[in-house]
N, CA, C and O of each residue as an XYZ file, in Angstrom:
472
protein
N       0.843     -1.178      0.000
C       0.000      0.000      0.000
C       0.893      1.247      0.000
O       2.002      1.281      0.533
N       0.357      2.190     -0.595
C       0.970      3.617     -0.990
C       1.452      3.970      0.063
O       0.510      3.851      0.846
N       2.655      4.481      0.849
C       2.616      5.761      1.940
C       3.118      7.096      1.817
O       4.220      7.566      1.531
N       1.552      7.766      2.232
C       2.149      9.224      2.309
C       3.234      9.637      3.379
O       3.355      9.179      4.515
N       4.104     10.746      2.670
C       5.513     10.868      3.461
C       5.298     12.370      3.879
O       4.660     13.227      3.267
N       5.835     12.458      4.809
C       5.491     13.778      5.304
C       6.994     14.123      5.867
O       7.722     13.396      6.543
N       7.211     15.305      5.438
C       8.587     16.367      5.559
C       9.205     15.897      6.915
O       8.517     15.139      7.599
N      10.225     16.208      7.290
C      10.675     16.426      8.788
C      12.394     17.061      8.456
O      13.327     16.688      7.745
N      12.117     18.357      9.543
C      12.527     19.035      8.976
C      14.402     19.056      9.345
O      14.784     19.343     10.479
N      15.260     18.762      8.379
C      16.544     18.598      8.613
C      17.223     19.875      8.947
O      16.909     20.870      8.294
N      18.479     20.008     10.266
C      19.436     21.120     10.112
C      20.265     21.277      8.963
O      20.560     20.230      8.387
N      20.800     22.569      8.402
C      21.625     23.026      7.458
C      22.263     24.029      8.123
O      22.167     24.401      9.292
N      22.981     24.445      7.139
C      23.852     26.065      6.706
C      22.792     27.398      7.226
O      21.884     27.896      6.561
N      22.986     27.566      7.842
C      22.485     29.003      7.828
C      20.699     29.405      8.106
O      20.113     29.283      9.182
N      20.244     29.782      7.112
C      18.733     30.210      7.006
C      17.910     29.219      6.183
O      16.683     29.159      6.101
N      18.816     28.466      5.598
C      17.443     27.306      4.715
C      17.152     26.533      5.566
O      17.675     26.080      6.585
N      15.728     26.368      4.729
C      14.829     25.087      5.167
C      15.113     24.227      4.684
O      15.484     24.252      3.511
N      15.038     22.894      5.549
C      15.267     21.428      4.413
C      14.364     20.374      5.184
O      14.487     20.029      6.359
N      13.370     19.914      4.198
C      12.256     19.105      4.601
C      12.604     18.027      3.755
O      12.447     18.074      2.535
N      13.122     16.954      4.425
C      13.346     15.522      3.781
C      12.149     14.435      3.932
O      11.577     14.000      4.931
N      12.022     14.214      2.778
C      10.630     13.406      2.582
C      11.094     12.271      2.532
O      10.174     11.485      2.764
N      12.377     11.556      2.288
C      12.309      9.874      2.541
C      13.873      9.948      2.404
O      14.416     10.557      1.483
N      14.519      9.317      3.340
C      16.345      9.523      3.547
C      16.198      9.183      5.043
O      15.172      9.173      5.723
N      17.540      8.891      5.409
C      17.991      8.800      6.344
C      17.468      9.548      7.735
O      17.504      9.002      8.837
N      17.084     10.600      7.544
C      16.185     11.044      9.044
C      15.249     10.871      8.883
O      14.927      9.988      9.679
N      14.096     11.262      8.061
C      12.374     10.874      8.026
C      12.680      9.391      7.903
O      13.021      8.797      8.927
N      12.584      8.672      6.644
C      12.176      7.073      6.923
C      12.704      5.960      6.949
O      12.303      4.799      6.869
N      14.480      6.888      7.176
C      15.464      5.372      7.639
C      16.231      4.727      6.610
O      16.945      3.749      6.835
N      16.084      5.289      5.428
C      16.165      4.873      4.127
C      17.751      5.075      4.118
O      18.157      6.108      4.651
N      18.611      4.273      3.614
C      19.993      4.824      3.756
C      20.327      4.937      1.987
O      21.288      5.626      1.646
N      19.604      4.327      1.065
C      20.262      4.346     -0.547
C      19.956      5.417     -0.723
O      20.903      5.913     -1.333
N      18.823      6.528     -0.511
C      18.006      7.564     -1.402
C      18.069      8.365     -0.297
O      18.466      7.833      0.740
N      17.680      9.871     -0.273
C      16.904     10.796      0.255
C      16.414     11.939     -0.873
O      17.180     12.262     -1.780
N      15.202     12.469     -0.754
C      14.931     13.428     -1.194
C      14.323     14.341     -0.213
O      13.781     14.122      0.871
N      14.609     15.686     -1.033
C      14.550     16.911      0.691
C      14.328     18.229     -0.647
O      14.991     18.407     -1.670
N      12.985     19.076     -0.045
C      12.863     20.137     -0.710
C      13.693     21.228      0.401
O      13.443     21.235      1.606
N      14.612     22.040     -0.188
C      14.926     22.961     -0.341
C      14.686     24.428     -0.454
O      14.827     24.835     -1.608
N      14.325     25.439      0.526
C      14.318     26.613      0.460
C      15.363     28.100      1.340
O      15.273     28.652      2.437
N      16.459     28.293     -0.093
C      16.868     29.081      0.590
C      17.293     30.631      0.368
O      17.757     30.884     -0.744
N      17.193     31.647      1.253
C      16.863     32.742      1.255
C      18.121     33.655      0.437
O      19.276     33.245      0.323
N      17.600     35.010     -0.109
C      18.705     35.471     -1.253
C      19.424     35.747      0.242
O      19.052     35.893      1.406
N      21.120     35.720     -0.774
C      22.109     35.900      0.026
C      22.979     34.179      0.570
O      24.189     34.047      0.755
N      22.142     33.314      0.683
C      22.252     32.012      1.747
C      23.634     31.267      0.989
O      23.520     30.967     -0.200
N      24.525     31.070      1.481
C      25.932     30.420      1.231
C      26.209     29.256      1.851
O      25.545     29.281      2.887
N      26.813     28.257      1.797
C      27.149     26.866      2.814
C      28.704     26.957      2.197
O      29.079     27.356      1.094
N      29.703     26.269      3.693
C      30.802     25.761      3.374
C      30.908     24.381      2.254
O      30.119     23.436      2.268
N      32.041     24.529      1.337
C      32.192     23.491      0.786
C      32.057     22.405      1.008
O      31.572     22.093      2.095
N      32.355     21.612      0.264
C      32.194     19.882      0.798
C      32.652     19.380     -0.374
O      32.881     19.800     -1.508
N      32.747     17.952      0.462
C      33.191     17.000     -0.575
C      32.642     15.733     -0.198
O      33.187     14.873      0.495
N      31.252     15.700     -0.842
C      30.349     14.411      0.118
C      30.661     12.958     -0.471
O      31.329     12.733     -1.480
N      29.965     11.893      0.464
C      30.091     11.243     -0.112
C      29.214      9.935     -0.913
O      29.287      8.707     -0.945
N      28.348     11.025     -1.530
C      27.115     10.766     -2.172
C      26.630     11.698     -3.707
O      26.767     12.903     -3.918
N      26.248     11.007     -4.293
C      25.883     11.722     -5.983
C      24.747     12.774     -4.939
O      24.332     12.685     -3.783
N      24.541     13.821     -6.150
C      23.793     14.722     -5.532
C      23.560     15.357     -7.165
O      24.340     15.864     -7.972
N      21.564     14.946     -7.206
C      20.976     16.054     -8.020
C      20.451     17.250     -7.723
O      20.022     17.378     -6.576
N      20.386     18.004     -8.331
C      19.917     19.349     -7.993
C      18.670     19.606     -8.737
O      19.107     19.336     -9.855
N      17.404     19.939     -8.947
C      16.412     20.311     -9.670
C      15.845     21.618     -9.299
O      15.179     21.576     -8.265
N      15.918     22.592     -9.783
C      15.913     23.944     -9.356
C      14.527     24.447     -9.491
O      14.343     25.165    -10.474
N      13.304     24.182     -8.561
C      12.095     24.880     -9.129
C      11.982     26.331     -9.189
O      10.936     26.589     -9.784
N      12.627     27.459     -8.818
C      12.471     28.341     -8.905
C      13.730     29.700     -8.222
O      14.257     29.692     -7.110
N      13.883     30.577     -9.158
C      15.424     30.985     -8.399
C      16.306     30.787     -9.281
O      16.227     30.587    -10.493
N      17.487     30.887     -8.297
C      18.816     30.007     -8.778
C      19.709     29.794     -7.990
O      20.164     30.630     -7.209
N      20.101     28.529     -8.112
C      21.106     28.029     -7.469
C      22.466     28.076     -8.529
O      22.450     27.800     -9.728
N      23.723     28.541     -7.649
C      24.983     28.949     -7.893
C      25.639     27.369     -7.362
O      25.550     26.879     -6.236
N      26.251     26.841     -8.484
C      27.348     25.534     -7.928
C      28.547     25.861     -8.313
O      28.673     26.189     -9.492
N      29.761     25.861     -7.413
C      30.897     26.186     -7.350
C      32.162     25.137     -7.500
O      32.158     24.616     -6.385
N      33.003     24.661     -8.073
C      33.622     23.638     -8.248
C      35.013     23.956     -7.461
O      35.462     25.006     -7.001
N      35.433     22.831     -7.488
C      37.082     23.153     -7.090
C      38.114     24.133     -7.503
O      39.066     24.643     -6.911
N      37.536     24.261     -8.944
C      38.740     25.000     -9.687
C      38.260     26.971     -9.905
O      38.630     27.864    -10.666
N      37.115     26.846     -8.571
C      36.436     28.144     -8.366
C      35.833     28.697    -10.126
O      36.167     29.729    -10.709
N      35.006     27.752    -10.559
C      34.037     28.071    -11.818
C      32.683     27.983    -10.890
O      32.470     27.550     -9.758
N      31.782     28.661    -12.006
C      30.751     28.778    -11.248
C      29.192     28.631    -12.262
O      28.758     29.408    -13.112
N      28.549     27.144    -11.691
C      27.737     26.774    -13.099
C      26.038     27.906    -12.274
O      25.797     28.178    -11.098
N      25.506     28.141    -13.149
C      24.185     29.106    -12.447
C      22.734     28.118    -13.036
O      22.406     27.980    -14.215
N      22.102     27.575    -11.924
C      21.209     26.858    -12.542
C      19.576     27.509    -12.251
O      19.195     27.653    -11.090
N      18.721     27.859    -13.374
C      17.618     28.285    -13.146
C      16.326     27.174    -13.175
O      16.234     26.030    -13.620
N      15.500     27.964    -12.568
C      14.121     27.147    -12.693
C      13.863     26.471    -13.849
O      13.869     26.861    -15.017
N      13.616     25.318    -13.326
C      13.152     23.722    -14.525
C      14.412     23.713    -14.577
O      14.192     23.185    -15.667
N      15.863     23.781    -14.476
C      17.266     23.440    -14.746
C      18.049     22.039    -13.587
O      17.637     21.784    -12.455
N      18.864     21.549    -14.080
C      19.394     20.231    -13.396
C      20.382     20.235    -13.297
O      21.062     20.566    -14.268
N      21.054     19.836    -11.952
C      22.690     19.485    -12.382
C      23.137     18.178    -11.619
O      22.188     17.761    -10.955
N      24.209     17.428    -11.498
C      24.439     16.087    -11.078
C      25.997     16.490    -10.466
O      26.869     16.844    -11.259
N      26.274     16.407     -8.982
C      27.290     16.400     -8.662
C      28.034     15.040     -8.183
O      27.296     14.699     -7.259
N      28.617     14.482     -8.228
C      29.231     12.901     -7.969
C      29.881     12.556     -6.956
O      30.822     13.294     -6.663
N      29.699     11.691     -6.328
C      30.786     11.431     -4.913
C      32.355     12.026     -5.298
O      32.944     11.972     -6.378
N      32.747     12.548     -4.134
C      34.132     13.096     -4.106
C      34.037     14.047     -4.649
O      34.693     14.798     -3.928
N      33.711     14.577     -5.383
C      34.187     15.922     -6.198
C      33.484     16.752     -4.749
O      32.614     16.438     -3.937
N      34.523     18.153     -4.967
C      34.419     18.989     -4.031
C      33.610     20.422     -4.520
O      34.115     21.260     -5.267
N      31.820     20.530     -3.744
C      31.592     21.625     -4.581
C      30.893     22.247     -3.121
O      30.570     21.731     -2.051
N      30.841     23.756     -3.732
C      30.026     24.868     -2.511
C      28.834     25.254     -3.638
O      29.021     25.381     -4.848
N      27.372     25.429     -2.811
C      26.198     25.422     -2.902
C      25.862     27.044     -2.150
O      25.996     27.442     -0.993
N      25.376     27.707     -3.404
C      25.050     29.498     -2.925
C      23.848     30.153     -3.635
O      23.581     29.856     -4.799
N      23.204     30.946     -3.009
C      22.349     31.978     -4.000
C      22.484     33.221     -4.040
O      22.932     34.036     -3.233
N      22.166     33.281     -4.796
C      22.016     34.862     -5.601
C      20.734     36.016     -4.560
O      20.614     35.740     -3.367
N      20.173     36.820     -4.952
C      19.536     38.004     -4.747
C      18.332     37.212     -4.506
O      17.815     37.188     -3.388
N      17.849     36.549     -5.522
C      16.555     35.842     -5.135
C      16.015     34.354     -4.755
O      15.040     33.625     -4.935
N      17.084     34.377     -4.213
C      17.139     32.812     -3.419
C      16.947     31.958     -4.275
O      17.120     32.146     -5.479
N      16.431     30.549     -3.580
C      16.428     29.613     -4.717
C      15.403     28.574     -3.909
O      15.654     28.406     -2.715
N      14.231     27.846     -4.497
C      13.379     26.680     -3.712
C      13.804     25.271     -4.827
O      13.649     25.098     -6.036
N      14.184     24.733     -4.117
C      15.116     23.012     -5.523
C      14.686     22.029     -4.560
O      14.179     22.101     -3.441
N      15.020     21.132     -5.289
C      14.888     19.688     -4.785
C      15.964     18.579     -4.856
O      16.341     18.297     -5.994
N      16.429     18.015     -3.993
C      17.937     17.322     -3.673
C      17.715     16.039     -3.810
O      17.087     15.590     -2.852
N      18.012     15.159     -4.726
C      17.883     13.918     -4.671
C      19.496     13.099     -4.195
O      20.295     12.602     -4.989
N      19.606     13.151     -2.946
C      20.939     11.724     -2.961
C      21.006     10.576     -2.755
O      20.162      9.882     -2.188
N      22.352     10.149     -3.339
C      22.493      8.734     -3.757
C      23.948      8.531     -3.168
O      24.958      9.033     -3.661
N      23.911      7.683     -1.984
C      23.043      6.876     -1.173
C      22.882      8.262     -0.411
O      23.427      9.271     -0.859
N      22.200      8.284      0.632
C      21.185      9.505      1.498
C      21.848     10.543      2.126
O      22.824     10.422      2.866
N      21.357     11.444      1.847
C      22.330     12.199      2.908
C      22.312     12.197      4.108
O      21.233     12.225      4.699
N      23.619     12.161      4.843
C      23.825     12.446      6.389
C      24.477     13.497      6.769
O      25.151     13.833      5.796
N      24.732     14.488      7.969
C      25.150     15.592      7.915
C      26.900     14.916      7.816
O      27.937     15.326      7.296
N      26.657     14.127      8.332
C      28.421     13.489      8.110
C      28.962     13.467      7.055
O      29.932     14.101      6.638
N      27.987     12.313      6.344
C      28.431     11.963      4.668
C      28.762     13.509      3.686
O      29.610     13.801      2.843
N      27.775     14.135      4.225
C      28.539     15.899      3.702
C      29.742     16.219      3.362
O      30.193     16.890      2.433
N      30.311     15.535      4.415
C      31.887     16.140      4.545
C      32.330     17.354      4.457
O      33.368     17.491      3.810
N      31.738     18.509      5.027
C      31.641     20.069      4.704
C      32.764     20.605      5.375
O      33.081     20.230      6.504
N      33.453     21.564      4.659
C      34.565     21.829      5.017
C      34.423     23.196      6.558
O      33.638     24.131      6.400
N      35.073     23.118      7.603
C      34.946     24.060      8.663
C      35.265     25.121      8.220
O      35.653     25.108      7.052
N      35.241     26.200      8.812
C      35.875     27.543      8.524
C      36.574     27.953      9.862
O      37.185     29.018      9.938
């Protein structure tokens, strides 16, 4: 039988919201999580270098992805991007924030992050 999943709401970086609908904190799930995303213009996170694929689906806004070699890809609403275990990237917005949707593979944990301190 179907189950409805209901948000619960994960810590982050700063001022975003992150409501994970099936992953590792809501339903235990360790291969998958998905978590909507809302965060406010201005909102920045330390780098990382996780250790989990990570899609990005941008419903509205834009999200700024930053690579190692300090390039900087700009993804708008209806836009996608795929970041891969190990590679080292920082996650930022612009003026008008950004609301996306995070699919990882296997789930995210604040550990598996691997986010760099400051």
């Amino acid at each position: 039988m179907p189950t409805m999943l209901q948000p619960v709401r994960v810590p982050g970086a700063g001022e975003k919201l992150i409501q994970e609908y099936a992953g590792a904190a809501s339903t235990g799930h360790g291969a998958v999580s998905v978590a909507r995303m809302t965060a406010p213009p201005g909102w920045d996170e330390p780098g990382q270098r996780p250790e989990f694929d990570e899609v990005t689906y941008v419903l509205a806004g834009e999200m700024l992805v930053q690579d190692e070699h300090d390039e900087v890809t700009r993804i708008g609403a209806g836009e996608c991007v795929l970041v891969r275990a190990g590679e080292w990237v920082r996650y930022f917005v612009g003026d008008t924030g950004a609301d996306y949707l995070a699919v990882c593979s296997p789930a995210f944990t604040s550990e598996s992050a691997r986010r760099d301190h400051a």
